[in-house]
N, C-alpha and C positions, 0 to 999 in steps of 0.2 A: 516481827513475824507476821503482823495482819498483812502489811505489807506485800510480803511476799506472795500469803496466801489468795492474796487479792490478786497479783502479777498470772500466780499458779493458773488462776480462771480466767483470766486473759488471754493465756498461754492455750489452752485447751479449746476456749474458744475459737481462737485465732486457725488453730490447724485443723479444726473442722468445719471452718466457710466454707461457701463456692471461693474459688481464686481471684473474688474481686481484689486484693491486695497483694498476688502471689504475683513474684518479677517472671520474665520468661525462662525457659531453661537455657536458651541462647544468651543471659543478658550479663554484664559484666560480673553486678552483682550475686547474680546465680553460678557463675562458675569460681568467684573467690569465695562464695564460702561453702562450695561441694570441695573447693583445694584445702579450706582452714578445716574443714570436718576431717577429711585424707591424712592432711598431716599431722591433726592434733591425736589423731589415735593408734595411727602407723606410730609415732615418737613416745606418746606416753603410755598408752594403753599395751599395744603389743611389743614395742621396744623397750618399755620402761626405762625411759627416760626420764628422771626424776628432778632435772633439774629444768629440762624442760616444761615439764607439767607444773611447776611450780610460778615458774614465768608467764603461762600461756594462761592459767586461770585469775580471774578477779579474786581481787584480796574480799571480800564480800559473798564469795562465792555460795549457792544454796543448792544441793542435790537432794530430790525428789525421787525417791524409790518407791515401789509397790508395795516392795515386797521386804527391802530391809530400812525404813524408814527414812529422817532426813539427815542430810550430814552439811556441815558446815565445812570450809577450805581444809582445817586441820583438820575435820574426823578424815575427809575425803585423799586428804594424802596419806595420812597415816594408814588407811584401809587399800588403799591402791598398792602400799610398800610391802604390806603383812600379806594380804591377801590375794592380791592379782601377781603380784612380781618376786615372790618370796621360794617360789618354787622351780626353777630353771627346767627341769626336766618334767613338768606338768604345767604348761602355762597357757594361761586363756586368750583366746584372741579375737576379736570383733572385725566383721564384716559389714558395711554396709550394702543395705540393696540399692543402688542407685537411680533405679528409674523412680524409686516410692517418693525423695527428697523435692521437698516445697521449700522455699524463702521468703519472708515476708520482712518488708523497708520496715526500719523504725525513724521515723524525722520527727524534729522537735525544729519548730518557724524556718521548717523548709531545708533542714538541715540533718543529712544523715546521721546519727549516732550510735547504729545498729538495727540488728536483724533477727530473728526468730527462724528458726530450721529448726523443719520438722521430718520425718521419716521412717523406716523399718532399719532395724540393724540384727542380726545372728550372732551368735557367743559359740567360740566352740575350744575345747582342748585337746591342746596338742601336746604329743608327744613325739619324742626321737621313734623313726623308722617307724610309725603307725600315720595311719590317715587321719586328719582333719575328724575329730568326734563333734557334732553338732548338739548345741546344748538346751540354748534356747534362743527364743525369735521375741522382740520386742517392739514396740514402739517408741519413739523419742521426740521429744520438743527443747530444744537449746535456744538458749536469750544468750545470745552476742553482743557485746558494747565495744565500740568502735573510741579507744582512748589515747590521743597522742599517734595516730597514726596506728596502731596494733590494735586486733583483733584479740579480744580477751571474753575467756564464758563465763558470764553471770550467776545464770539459771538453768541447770537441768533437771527432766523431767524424764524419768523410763518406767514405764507401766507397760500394762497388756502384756505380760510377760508368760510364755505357754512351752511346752513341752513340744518339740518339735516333730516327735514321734507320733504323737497326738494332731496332728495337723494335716486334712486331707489336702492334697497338691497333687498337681497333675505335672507330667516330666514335661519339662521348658524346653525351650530353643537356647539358652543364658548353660541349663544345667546340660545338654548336650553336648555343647560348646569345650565345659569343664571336662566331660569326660573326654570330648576326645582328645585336649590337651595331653591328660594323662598316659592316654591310651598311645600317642605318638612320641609321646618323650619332650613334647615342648613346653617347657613351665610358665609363658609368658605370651599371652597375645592383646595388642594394643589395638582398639578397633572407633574411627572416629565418621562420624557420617554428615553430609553436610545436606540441606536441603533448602532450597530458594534463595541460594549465594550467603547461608547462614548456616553455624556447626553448630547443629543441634544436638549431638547427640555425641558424648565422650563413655569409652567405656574400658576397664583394664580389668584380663583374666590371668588367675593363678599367683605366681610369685617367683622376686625375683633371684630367687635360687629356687634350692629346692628346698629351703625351710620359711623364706621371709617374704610374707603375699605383697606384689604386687602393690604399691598406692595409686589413686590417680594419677598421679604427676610422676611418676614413675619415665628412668628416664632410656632412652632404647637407642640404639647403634643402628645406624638408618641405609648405611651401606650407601649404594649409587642414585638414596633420594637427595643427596649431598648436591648433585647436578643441578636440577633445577632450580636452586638457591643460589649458586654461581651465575647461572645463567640469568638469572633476575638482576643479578648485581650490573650484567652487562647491557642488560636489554634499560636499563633504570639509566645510564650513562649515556646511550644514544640517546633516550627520550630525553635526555638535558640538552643535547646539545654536543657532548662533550666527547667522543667517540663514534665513529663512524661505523656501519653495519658492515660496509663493504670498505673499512679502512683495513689497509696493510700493516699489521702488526712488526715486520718488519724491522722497521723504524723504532720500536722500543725493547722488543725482546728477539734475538733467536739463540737456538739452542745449541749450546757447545759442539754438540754432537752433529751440527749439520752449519755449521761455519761458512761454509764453501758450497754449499746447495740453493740454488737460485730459487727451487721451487718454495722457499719460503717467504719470498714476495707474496705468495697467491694465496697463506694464509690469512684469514678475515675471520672477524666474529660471526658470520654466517657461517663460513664455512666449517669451523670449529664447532658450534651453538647445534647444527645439524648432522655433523661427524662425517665429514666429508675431507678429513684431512690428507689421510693417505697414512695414517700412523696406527702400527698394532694397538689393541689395546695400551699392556704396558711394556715397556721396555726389557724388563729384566725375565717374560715370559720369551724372548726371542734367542735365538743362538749367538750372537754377537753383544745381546745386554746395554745395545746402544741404540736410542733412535734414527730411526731410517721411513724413509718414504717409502712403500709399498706399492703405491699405484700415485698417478697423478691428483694432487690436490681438486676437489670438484665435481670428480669424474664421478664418483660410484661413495655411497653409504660403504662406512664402516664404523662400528662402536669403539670410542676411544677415550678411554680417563689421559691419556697422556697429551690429550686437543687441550684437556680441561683444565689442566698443567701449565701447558702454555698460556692458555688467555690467563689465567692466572699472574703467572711473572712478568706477562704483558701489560695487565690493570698496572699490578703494586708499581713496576717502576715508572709507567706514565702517570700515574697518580700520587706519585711516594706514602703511599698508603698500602696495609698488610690488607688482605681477601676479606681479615674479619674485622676490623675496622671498616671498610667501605660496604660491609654485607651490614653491620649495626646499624651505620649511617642509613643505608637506600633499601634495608630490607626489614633487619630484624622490629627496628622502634617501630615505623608503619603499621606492619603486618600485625604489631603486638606479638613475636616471640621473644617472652622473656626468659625462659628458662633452653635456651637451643646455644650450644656451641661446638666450633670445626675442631677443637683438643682440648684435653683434660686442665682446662684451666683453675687457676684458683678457686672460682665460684663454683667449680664442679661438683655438687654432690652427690659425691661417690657412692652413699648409704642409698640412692635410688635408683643405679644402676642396676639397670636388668643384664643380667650376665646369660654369656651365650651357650646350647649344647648342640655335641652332635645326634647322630640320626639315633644313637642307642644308650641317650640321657646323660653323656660323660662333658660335662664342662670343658670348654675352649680356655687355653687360659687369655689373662683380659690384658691387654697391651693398652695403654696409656700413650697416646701419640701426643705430643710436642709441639705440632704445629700442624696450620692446618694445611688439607687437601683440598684443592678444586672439586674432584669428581668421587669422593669417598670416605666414610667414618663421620660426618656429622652425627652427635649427640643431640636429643632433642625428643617433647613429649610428644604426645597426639594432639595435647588440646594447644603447642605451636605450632604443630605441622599442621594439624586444621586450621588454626588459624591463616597458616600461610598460601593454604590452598585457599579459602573463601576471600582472602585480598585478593590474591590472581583473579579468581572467579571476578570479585567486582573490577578486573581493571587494571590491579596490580599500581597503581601510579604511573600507567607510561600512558604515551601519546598515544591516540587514534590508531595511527598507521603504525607505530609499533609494537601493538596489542593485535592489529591484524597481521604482521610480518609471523610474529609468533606462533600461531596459527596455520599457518599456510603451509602447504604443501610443498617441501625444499628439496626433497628426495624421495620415491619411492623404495619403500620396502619391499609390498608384494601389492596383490589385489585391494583394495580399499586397507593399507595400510604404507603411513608413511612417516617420515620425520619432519616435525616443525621447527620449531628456536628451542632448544633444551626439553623438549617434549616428542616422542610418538605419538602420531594422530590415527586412529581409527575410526574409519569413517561405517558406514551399511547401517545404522543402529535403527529400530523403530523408532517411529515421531522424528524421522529427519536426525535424531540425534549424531553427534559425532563425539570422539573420546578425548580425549589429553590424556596420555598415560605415563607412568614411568617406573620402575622396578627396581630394585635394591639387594640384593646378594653378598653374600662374606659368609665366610663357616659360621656357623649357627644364627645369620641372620637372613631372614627375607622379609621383604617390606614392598609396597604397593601403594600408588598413590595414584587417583583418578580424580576427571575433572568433566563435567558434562558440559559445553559452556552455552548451551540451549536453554536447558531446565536452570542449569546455574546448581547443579545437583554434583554429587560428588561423595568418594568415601576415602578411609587408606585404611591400611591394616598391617598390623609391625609383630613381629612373630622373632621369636630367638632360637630355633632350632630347627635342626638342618629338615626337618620330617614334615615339609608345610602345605603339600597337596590338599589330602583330604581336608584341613580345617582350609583353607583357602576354598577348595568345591562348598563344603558346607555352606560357608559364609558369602559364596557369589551365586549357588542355586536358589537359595532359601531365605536369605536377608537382604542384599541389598541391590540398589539400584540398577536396572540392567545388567545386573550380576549374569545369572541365565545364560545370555545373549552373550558376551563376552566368553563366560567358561568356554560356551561349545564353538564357540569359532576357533578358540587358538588352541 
């Protein structure tokens, strides 16, 4: 017990330094354990999960209350069982505030063993068809030990525990945000920012129905940001060597439906990458439900998932490799997304699926696709789509010249707007700036992903319902990056 109590002053110390010991909020270290805090309270705490919570804490474990004193592993399960999870239709839920969370390394002869997180968390209960009751607002300090590879908590620490009502605040930008969620019907917005070719900044509002909030890693239906990850796969294959920009696809795939049409010579991963194919979006929107060329390959921009289809069964059979295989290989491991996939596969956790609604709060139902799509339905969080923008940002792993292909101006749209390699470019920005943009739609989803490649600046923003004007104004007048300048143009 001295022990402990000795750790306790350690502990208290430690989270009130300057941040000479604190890791950055960008650093590996600080986003696994803002994910282990996310899931260890999403699963035990508000989900009561009990089998969980019993694995995830140290057999040793010591809780420090304020207010109801100390409790050892078995008082602490026993008291989470009777008292937090005992009541289904009155039960407590915790939030963290994310911006307040600090991490501090614990190494023993230069050897990580664990971490110390410290931060603000809210208690609130909830009930069926009533709002979110705010209970109280606290402090926290958790000692994590790093054993056998898992993340296991040691020590907690929850004091400064206050009456929420009693607490002067001034209305935020965070609580604005939440109302106007409410206000439009969308229960879920995913919002990641990146700044000097690093994501700094992850952040998940509301919940992913309409009773179960939101975790970090919460997981969002990305719609037609799906594309730009194809098109890495392909732009990642020239940079080897292994594919041509301006090769004839030709020679490995054409499409049933156009057997006999010579104009599929002229398609090329250029032409495809910039949608210049000559093909309706999709197929089964046309009168005849078959692909056909519309205008000559080349000639004229048009948006196309069904270009993205083709390069698709073009890759897999010159490479005998499936889209998400060759995407793990050249895209996902790199970039660091570990939790993004193109269909509901095994590792899929479904419990973080943010589900979709329409414009007047009524759920979409949720289709489970099979297999993947070139140009739509990737699953995947903010802190891997951030991360897959801030690779691109640095570089992405391709060559020189096909980091500038990508970039470049392949077709005009209208006045300083154009298509590049799997990107919209938008050019007029103050500071010279120019854009990489790309957009994402499905019934109750939109989603947005930008790329400044000047500043090396960048945001996205993932939304689940169909109502996403005003929180999109909001969040591009008032928060981020050349937000401003982009709303009023388009």
């Amino acid at each position: 017990m001295i022990k402990s109590f000795f750790l306790f002053f350690i502990i208290v110390c430690s989270a009130n330094m300057a941040a000479n010991g604190q890791v950055a909020k960008d650093s590996e270290l600080f986003l696994t354990m803002k994910k282990q805090d996310s899931i260890f309270f999403e699963r035990a705490f508000n989900l009561c999960d009990m089998a969980y919570l019993n694995k995830a804490i140290h057999k040793d474990l010591l809780f420090f209350h304020d207010q109801a004193g100390i409790q050892t592993k078995a008082n602490f399960l026993e008291n989470t069982q009777n008292n937090i999870c005992s009541n289904p239709n009155q039960k407590p839920i915790r939030k963290v505030e994310e911006n307040s969370l600090e991490v501090f390394p614990l190494y023993n002869e230069g050897k990580l063993y664990g971490a110390i997180q410290s931060g603000i968390h809210n208690f609130y209960i909830r009930e069926r068809n009533k709002e979110d009751r705010h209970t109280s607002r606290a402090k926290f300090t958790h000692v994590w030990l790093l054993e056998n590879g898992n993340w296991l908590l040691k020590e907690v620490l929850s004091f400064d525990h206050n009456d929420p009502s009693k607490i002067v605040t001034h209305e935020s930008f965070d609580n604005d945000i939440k109302q106007l969620l409410i206000q439009e019907h969308v229960p879920a917005l995913g919002l990641g920012i990146i700044e000097n070719g690093k994501l700094k900044h992850i952040q998940v509002f509301g919940n992913i129905d309409k009773e179960v909030p939101a975790s970090y890693n919460a997981i969002f239906k990305v719609a037609s940001l799906t594309k730009p990850v194809t098109a890495l796969v392909a732009l990642k294959l020239i940079s080897a060597g292994k594919l041509g920009l301006d090769e004839s696809l030709s020679k490995y795939w054409t499409d049933p439906d156009l057997k006999n049409d010579k104009r599929t010579q002229k398609l090329t991963p250029r032409i495809i990458l910039s949608h210049q194919t000559g093909f309706p979006n999709w197929r089964y929107l046309t009168s005849s439900k078959k692909l056909t060329f519309e205008f000559e390959p080349g000639t004229k921009f048009q948006y196309s998932g069904e270009g993205f289809e083709y390069l698709r069964k073009a890759l897999e059979v010159k490479f005998g490799k499936k889209l998400e295989e060759l995407a793990a290989e050249l895209v996902f491991k790199p970039a660091k997304m570990k939790d993004t996939h193109f269909w509901w596969d095994k590792s899929m956790d479904e419990k973080r699926y943010v589900k979709n609604y329409d414009k007047d709060g009524n759920a979409y139902p949720t289709n489970k696709y099979d297999k993947a799509n070139a140009a739509a339905n990737l699953l995947t969080t903010v802190e891997d789509y951030g991360n897959f923008l801030t690779y691109l940002l640095n570089g992405g792993g391709l060559s020189p010249s096909v980091f500038d292909d990508m970039q470049k101006n392949q077709v005009q749209l209208k006045e300083n707007d154009f298509f590049g390699l799997g990107w919209e470019k938008l050019t007029g920005f103050s500071n010279d700036e120019y854009a990489l943009l790309h957009t994402g739609k499905d019934p109750g989803v939109n989603t947005v992903a930008i790329m400044f490649p000047k500043s090396k600046n960048g945001w996205l923003i993932f939304l689940n319902g169909d109502n996403d004007m005003k929180i999109v104004e909001k969040l591009l007048t008032e928060k981020l990056y050349l937000g401003n300048e982009l709303w009023n143009r388009r």
